[in-house]
N, C-alpha and C positions, 0 to 999 in steps of 0.2 A: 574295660575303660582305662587310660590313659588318667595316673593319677600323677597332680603336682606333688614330688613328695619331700618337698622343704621343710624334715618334721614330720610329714604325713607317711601314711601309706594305707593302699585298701585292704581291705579283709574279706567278704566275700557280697557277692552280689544279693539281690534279694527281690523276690515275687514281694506282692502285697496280698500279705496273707489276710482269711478269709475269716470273718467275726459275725458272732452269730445279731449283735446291732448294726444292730443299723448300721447412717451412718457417718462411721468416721474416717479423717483423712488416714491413708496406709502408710505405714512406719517400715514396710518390706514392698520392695515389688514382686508380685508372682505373674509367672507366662504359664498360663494352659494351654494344653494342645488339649481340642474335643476331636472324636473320632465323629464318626458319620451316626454313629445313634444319637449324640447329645446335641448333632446340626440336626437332626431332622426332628425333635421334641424341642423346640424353643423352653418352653417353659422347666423342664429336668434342667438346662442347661441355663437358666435363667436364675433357679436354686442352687445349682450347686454353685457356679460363680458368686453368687450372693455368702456360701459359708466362705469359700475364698476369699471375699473380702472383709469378711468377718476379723476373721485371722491375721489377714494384713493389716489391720488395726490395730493388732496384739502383737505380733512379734516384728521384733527387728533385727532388720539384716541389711548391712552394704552390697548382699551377695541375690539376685535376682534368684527366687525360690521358681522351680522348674515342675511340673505337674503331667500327667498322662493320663487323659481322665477319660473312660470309655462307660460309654451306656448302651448296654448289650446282653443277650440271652446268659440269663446265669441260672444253679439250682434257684428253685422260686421262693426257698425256705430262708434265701440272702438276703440281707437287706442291703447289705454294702460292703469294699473293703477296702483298704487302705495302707500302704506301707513305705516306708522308707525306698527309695529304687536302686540303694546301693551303702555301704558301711565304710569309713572311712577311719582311720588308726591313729591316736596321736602318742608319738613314744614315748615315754613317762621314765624312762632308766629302769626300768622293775620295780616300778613305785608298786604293781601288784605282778604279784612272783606265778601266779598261777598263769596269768597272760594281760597282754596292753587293754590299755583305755579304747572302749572305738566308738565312734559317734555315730546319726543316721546322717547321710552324704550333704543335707538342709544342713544342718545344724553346726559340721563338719567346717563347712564354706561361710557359715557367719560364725565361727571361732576366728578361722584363718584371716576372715578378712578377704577369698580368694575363692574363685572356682575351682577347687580342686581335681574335678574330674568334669572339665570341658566336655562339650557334645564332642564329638568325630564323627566323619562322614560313614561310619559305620554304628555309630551308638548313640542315637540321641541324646544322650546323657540325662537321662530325666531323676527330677531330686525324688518326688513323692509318685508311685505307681495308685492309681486308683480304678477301680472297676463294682458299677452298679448294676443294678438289673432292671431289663425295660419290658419286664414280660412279670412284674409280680403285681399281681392285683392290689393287694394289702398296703400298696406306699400312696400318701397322699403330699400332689405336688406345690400344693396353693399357700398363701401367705395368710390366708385367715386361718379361726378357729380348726384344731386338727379335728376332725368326727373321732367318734368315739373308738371304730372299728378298724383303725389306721393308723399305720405309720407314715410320721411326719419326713421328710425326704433332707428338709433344712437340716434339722436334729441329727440323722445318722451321717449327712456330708461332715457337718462339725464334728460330729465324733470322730469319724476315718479318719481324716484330716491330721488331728491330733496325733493318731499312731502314727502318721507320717513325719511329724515333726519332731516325734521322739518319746513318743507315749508307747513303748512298743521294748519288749525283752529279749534276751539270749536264754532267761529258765527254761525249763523244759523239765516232765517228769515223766518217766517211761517204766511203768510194772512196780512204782514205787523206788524209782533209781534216779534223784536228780541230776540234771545237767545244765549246764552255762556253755554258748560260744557257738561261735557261726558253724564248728564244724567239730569232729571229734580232732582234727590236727591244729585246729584255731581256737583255743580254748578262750576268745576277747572277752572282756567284761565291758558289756554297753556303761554309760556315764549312768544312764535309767537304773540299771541292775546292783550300783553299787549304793544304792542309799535305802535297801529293802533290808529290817531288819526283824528277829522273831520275836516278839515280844512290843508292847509299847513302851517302855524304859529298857535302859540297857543297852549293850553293843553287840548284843550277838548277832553278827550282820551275816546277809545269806553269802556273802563274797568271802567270809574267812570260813564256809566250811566245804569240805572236800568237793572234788566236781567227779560226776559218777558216783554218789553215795546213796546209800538210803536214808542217813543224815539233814543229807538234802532234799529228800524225796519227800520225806514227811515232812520237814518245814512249809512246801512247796502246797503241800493239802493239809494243814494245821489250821487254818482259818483264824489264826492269831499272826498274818504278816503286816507289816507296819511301815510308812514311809517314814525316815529321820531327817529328810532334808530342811534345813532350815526356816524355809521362806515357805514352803507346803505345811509344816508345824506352825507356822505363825499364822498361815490363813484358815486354819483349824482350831484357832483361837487357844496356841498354845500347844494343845495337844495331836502328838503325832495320828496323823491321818490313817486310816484302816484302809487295807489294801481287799481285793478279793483274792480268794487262794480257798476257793471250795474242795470235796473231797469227793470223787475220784475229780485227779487236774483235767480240766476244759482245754482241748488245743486251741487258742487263737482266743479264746477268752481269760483265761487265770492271770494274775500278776499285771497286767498293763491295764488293769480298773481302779477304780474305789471301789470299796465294799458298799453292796446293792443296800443290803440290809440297812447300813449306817447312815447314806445316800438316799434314803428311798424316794420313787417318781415325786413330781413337785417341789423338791429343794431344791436351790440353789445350787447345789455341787452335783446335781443326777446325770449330767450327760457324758462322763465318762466311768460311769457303773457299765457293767455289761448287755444290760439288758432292757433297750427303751420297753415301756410300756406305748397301747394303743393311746393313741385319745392324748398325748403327751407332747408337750412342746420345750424344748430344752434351745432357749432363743439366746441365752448365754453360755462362755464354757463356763464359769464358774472359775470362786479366786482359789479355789484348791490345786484345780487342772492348772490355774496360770502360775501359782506358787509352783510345781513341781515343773512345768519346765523352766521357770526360774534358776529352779535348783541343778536341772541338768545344764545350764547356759544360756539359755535363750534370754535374749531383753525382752521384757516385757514392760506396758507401761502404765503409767502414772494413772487412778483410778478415780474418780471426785476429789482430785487435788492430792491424796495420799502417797508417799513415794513408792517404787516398785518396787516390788520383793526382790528384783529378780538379777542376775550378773546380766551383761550382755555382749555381742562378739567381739573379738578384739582381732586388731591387725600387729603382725609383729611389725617392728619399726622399720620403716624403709627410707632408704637415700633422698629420697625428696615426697613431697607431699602430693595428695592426690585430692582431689574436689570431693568432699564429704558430702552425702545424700542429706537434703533440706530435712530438717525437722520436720513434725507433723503434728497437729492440736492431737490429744491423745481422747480415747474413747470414753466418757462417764459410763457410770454404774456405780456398782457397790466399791469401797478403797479396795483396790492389791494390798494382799499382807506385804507386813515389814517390818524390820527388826525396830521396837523401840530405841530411839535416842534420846543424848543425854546433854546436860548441859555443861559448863564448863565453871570452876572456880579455882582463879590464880591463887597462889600463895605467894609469900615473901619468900625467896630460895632456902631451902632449908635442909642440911646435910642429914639423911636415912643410914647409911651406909659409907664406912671407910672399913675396910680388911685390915689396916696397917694397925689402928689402936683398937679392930675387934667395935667399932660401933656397930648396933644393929646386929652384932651376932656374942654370942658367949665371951669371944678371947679375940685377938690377932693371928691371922692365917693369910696366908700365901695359898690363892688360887691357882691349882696346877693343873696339868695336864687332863682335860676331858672332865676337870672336877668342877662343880655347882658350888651357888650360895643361894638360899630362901630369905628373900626379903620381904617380912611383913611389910607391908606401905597400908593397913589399913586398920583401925582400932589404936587404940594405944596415945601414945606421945603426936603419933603422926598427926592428926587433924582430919585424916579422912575419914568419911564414913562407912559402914560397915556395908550398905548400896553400890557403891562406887563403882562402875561400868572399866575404869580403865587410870590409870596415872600419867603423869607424863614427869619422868627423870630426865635429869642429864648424866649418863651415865660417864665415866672417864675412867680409862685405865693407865696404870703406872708402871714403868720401867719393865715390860717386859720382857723376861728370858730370852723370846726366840720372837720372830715370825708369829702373831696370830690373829686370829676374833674374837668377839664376846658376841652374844646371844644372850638375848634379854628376851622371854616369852613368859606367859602366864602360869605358874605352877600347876602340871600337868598331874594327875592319878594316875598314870601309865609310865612315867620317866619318858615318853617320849620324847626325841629333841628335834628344833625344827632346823632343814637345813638350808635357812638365810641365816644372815650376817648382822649384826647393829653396827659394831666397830668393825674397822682393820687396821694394825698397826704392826709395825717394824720392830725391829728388836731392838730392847734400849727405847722404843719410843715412847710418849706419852699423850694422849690422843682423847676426847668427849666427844660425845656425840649425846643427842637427844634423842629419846626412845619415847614413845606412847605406847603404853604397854595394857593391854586387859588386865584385869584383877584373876587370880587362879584361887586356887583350891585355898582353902586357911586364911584366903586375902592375904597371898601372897606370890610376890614372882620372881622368875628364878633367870640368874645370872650364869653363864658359860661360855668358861674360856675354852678354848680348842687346843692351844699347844705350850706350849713351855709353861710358865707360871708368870704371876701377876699381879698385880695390888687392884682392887676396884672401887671405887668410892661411886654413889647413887645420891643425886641431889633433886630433891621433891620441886617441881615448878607450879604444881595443880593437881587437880584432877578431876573425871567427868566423872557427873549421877545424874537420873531421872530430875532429883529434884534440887540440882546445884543451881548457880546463880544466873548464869549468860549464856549466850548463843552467841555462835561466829557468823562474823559475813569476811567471807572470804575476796580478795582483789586482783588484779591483774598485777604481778609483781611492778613493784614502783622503788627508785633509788631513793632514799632520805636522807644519806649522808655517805660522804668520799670526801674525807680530810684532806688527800693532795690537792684536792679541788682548794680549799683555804687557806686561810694566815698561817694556820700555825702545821701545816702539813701533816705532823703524829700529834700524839698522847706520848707524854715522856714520863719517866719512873714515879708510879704514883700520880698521874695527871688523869683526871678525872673528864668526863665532856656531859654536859646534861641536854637531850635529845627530846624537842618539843613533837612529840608524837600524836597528839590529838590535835583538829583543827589544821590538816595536812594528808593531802593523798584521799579525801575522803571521811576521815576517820573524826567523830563526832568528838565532843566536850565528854557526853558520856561513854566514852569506852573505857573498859575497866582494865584490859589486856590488852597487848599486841603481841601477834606474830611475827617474829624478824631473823632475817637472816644475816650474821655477822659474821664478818669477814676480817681478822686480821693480815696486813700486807706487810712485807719486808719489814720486817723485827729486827732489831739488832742487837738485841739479846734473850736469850731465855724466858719468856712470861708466860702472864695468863692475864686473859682479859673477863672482866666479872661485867655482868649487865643486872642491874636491880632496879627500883622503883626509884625515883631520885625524890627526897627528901631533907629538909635543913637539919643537920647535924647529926644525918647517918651514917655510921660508918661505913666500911666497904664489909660485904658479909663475909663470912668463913667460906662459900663455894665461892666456884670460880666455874666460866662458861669455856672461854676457851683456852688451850694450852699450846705456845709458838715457842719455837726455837730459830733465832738467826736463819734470817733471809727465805724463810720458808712459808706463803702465806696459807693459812689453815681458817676453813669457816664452820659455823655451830649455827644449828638451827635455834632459835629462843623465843620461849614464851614466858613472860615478863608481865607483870602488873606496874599498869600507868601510875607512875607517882605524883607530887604537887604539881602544879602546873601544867598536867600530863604529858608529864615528860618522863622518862627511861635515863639513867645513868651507867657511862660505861668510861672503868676506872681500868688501866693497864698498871702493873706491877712494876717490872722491871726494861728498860732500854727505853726504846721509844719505837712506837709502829705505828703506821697510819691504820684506819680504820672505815670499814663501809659498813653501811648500815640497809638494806634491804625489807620492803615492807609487804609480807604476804594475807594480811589479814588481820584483826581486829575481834576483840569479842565486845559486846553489852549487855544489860538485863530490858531494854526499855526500844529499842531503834525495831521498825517492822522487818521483815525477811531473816531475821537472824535464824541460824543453820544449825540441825543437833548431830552431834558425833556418834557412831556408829563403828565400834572397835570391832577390830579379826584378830586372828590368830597370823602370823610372820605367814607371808603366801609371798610366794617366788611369782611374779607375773611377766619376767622373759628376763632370758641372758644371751646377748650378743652371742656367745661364745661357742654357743651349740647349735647356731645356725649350720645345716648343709653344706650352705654356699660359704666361702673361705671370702668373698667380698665383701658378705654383710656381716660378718663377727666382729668387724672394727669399727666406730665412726671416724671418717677424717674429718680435715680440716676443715669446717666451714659446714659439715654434714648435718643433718638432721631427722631424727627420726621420727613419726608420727604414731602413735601410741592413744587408739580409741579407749576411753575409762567404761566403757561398754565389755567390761574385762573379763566374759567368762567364768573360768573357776572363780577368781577372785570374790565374786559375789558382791559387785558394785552394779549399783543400777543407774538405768539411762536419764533417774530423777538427780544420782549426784550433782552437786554444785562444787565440790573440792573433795580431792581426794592426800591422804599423809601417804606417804611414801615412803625408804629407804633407797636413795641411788646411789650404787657404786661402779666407781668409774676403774677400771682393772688396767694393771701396767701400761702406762701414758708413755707413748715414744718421745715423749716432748713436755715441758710446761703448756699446760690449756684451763683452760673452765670449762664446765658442764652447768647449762641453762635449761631449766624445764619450766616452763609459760605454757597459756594457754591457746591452741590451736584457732586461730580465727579465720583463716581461708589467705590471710596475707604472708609474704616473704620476709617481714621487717623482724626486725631481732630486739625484743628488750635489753636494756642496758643494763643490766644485776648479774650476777651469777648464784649457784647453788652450790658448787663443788672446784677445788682449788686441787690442782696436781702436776707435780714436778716430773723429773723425767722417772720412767720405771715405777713410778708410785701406786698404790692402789689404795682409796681410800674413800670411805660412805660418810654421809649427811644427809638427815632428814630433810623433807623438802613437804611443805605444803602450797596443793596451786590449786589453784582454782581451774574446772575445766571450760573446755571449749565449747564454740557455738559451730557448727549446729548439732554436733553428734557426740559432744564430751568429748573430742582430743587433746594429746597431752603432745605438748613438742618436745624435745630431747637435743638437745645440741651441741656438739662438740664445737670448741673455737678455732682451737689448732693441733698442729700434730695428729694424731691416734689414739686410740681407744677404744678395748672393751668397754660395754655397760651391762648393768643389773640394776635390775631396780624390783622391790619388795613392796607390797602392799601393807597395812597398818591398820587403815579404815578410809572409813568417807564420811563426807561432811552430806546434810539433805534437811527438805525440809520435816 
C-alpha cells in the first residue's frame, strides 16, 4: 500500500488474526464493505453493524475508519476474528533503540489527522480486516436474552473490533524464547506493547528486555503481566490492571486481554478477557478496554458527565484550516477513568529560589553546563502543602555565559531529563518565563540549564491540590490593556498602573486570580516589569515578571491574585515602556463550570522543524496552523476545555508575534498576542487557551516574516 510518509512509514501488513472469542451519536465515521455472506444473513449483518456503531460512539477520529467484514465458512471452533489490516510507523528519533513506535493503520490515521495509506486501485486499503463464521451452530444472532448454550454474535463483533482498533500485540513466545515486531528484520514496538510491565509496581517493562530471550519468554507466561497505562490504572480504580499471559503462551490469545480470572463473565470489564462464556452478554466494552485505548491514543469519550481518560488524534499544523467533523452528544454509562484534578490557590509572589545569594539552596552557585538544582516548593517556609498536584513559578534566568535553555520538570528517581525547553535565551541575556510544573520526588523540582552557566531565580505564584481553593474558567483570549492606545502611552521609572480586572471580559466580582498575558513594548531602557495584587500602600515586591532591555518587546505569562478593587498592579522599574495586558482566564471558589488542572510531565506535542516537507517547517506571514487538543501521546482528552502549553517560536526571519486562540471554524484573528520575536531570535512563553468548538483546535499563527514553531504540553484544564 502506498503510505503518506510525512513522519510516517509502514511496517508490515497484517491478516486478522484468529481468536479463540468470539444508541449514541458517532464521534468516528466507519465504511464497511459486507461480502456476499453478511448480504445474504440480514440479521449477522444487522449485528455486526450494531457493534460497529457501538464503537463509533466511542472512538474519535477526523480520519473515516475503513472495515472488510466477511461472513463465511470458517474452522467451526471460531467464533470470530479481527485485526488491524495494516501497521503503520511513527519515527520517534530512537526514542526506543530496539525499533520505532508503529501504530494499527485506524489509529495510525487518527494520530496523523490523515489517511495515510489511501485505497489504490489495486488495494483497497482497508483499516480493520474482519472474518466470522456462518456455518457454526453455537453463535446466537438476536438482541434478547443470549440462551444459555450460545454465544452472543454482538459480544465477540465488539470484542474483534477492539483488536482492530489496537487491542492487538507484536509479543510472541516460541519454545519459551520471546519476541516483539512485525518480523525478525522489523523489530517495531506497537504503542499497545510498550505499556505491559512484570509486576504490578515497578518499571520492569516487557520493552526494556531483550527481544529473542528466554527473559522474555517467561515474562510472556508468568501470569504476573500488568498494564501501567495511566487512564487503564485509573479505570481499575487506581490499580494497574492484570493482563492475561497464561502458561504454555496461547497464539492469538495471550497479551492483548485482561486477565479472565480478575475479569470474570458478568463484570463490567469481561469482554475483552479471552474467553466469552455461553449464556453471556458483554453489551459494553467496558472503562478498562476504553482507558487502555486511551492510553494507546485513541479519543475516547466523556462517560455520565465524567472527563475522558483518554488523549485523542491530533493533526500536525497545516497552512490553512480544514472544516473540523461536528461534535457529537457522547454515550452514558458508567464515567471513563481519569486523572483526578486539582484546584488552584494564588499566592502573593514570593521569591523560592535565587542561585546568586544561595536562597533555597545551601550557598551561591553558578548553574553550569548540564548542571541541576532541587527545589523544594513544598513543606517548609513555602506555604505549599505536602498534596500539591503541581506549582506554578516564574522562573527567570540571568546573564548567561553562552546560548542556552532551562528545563524545569518534576524531580525525576531515574535523573531522567526531558527534552523540551521552559526558557531560551541568548548569551548575556536575561529572560522569565512562567512554568507549571508537577510536584517530584521529596516535593521537589528540578532546574536545568543546558549550556554555559547561569544564575536562576524561581518565584512562587500558586499552586494546585485536590483540595486548594478555586477552579478556572478559561476565555477566548480578550485585550484589557495597550497603553499606546492612552494618555499617558508607557509606565515611566517606577510608574505604577492599577488594572481593574474583575467586572470586565466576563470575569466576576468573585474571582480571586487571573490569567494574563503581559507584554512589554519598546522599552528604553533596561527593566523589569512586576505585576501583583494592587493594594493601598504596597510596595512593589522583591520579584519581578518580566525582564526588557531597549527597544526589545518581551511577554510573560502571569498568574496574579486580584487585589482591592480587583484590580492587578503593574509597576516598571526603570525607562519608560508601553504595556499590554492580555486576559486568558480567571479562577474562583464559588462561579458554576469552573475547570480542574490536570498536570504532565514536559511532552513535545510537534516541532515544525522535523516536518518531511521543507514547506511546512516554517510558518509565514499571515500563516496558520491548526493543532487538534485531541493530542495523542500528550494524553489530553476530547473533554478538555483549556490546555497550558510551552510555545516556542525558533529563529524569526523578521520581527512577528505568535497567537494561539481557540479554533472556531472562522478566518478572523484576535487582537492579543502570546509570543514577541525580533529578527534571528528564538524564544518560549507559556500560553494558556482555551480550546476549540467543535473538536478542541488550537490556532497557531504566525503575523509576519517566518518561523519555526514548538510547542510543549504542561497540562489541561477539565471538568
Amino acid at each position: 500500500r502506498a503510505v503518506d510518509r510525512r513522519g510516517w512509514a509502514r511496517t508490515a501488513g497484517a491478516d486478522a488474526a484468529a481468536s479463540p472469542l468470539q444508541t449514541s451519536a458517532p464521534r468516528s465515521t466507519w465504511r464497511v464493505t459486507y461480502d456476499a455472506g453478511f448480504n445474504a444473513d440480514p440479521l449477522a449483518k444487522s449485528e455486526f453493524q450494531r457493534a460497529v456503531d457501538t464503537w463509533a460512539a466511542y472512538i474519535g477520529s477526523s480520519v473515516p475508519i475503513t472495515v472488510d467484514a466477511h461472513f463465511r465458512t470458517l474452522d467451526p471452533r471460531v467464533l470470530g476474528s479481527a485485526g488491524p489490516g495494516d501497521f503503520v510507523e511513527q519515527v520517534r528519533d530512537g526514542k526506543y533503540t530496539a525499533g520505532e513506535l508503529a501504530y494499527p493503520i485506524a489509529l495510525g490515521n487518527a494520530k496523523a489527522g490523515r489517511d495515510l495509506a489511501p485505497a489504490t486501485s489495486s488495494d483497497p486499503g482497508f483499516d480493520i480486516l474482519a472474518n466470522f463464521p456462518n456455518n457454526n451452530p453455537d453463535i446466537y444472532y438476536g438482541k434478547g436474552p443470549v440462551p444459555a448454550d450460545k454465544y452472543d454474535f454482538y459480544s465477540t463483533a465488539l470484542h474483534e473490533l477492539a483488536h482492530g482498533l489496537g487491542f492487538t500485540s507484536f509479543f510472541d513466545d516460541t519454545d519459551g524464547v520471546g519476541h516483539y515486531g512485525a518480523s525478525t528484520s522489523s523489530p517495531y514496538l506497537l504503542d499497545f506493547d510498550k505499556l505491559f510491565t512484570l509486576g504490578s509496581t515497578g518499571t520492569n517493562d516487557l520493552v526494556k528486555m531483550p527481544n529473542n530471550s528466554t527473559a522474555l519468554g517467561n515474562a510472556l507466561t508468568s501470569g504476573n503481566l500488568f498494564w501501567k497505562g495511566a487512564k487503564g490504572t485509573a479505570a481499575a480504580g487506581g490499580t494497574r490492571p492484570k493482563m492475561y499471559a497464561p502458561s504454555p503462551y496461547e497464539d492469538g490469545s495471550s497479551i492483548a486481554h485482561l486477565d479472565e480470572e480478575t475479569y470474570p463473565p458478568g463484570t463490567a470489564d469481561a469482554l475483552m478477557t479471552p474467553a466469552g462464556a455461553p449464556g453471556e452478554l458483554n453489551a459494553d466494552v467496558g472503562d478498562i478496554a476504553l482507558g487502555i485505548l486511551g492510553d494507546i491514543g485513541w479519543s475516547v469519550p466523556v462517560r455520565s458527565g465524567a472527563p475522558s481518560p483518554s488523549a485523542s488524534p491530533s493533526a500536525s499544523p497545516t497552512a490553512s484550516p480544514t472544516a473540523s467533523p461536528t461534535a457529537s452528544p457522547t454515550p452514558t454509562g458508567s464515567p471513563a477513568p481519569t486523572a483526578p484534578g486539582s484546584r488552584f490557590t494564588a499566592v502573593t509572589p514570593t521569591r523560592l529560589l535565587d542561585t546568586r545569594s544561595g536562597l533555597g539552596l545551601s550557598g551561591p552557585v553558578r548553574v553550569g553546563e548540564g548542571a541541576t538544582v532541587d527545589l523544594a516548593v513544598t513543606g517548609g517556609s513555602t506555604g505549599v502543602p505536602a498534596g500539591a498536584t503541581a506549582v506554578v513559578l516564574n522562573v527567570t534566568a540571568v546573564g548567561a555565559t553562552r546560548a542556552t535553555d532551562v528545563r524545569v520538570y518534576p524531580k525525576p528517581t531515574d535523573g531522567a531529563v526531558p527534552t523540551v525547553s521552559n526558557i531560551n535565551l541568548a548569551a548575556h541575556q536575561t529572560r522569565a518565563g512562567v512554568v507549571t510544573v508537577p510536584v517530584g520526588a521529596d516535593g521537589s523540582v528540578r532546574l536545568r540549564n543546558q549550556s554555559g552557566a547561569v544564575s536562576l531565580l524561581a518565584d512562587l505564584a500558586g499552586y494546585y491540590a485536590p483540595d486548594a481553593e478555586t477552579a478556572f474558567h478559561p476565555v477566548a483570549p480578550v485585550r484589557l490593556l495597550d497603553t499606546r492606545t492612552s494618555t499617558a502611552k508607557k509606565l515611566g521609572p517606577g510608574g505604577t498602573l492599577d488594572l481593574a480586572v474583575t467586572g470586565t471580559a466576563g470575569v466576576p466580582s468573585s474571582a480571586s486570580a487571573v490569567v494574563l498575558n503581559v507584554t512589554g513594548v519598546a522599552p528604553t531602557a533596561s527593566t523589569d516589569l512586576a505585576v501583583y495584587p494592587a493594594s493601598a500602600g504596597t510596595d512593589k515586591p522583591t520579584t519581578s515578571n518580566i525582564n526588557l532591555v531597549p527597544g526589545v518587546p518581551v511577554p510573560n505569562l502571569v498568574v496574579v491574585k486580584v487585589g482591592d478593587g480587583g484590580k492587578v498592579r503593574v509597576r516598571n522599574s526603570a525607562g519608560s515602556t508601553a504595556v499590554l495586558v492580555d486576559l486568558s482566564g480567571w479562577y474562583d471558589a464559588s462561579s458554576p463550570g469552573g475547570q480542574l488542572f490536570r498536570p504532565v510531565s514536559p511532552t513535545r506535542l510537534f516541532d515544525t522543524r522535523s516536518d518531511p516537507d521543507p514547506a511546512r517547517r516554517r510558518l509565514g506571514p499571515g500563516v496558520r496552523g491548526i493543532y487538534r487538543t485531541a493530542l495523542g501521546d500528550a494524553a489530553v482528552p476530547s473533554s478538555a476545555t483549556a490546555v497550558l502549553l510551552n510555545v516556542t517560536g525558533v529563529a524569526a526571519s523578521g520581527g512577528t508575534d505568535l497567537r494561539v486562540y481557540p479554533y472556531d471554524g472562522s478566518t478572523s484573528v484576535p487582537v492579543v498576542s502570546n509570543l514577541n520575536l525580533g529578527t534571528g531570535q528564538t524564544n518560549a512563553n507559556a500560553v494558556v487557551v482555551r480550546t476549540g468548538t467543535p473538536d478542541g483546535a488550537v490556532v497557531f499563527r504566525n503575523q509576519s516574516s517566518s518561523v519555526a514553531l514548538l510547542s510543549d504540553l504542561a497540562g489541561w484544564f477539565g471538568p
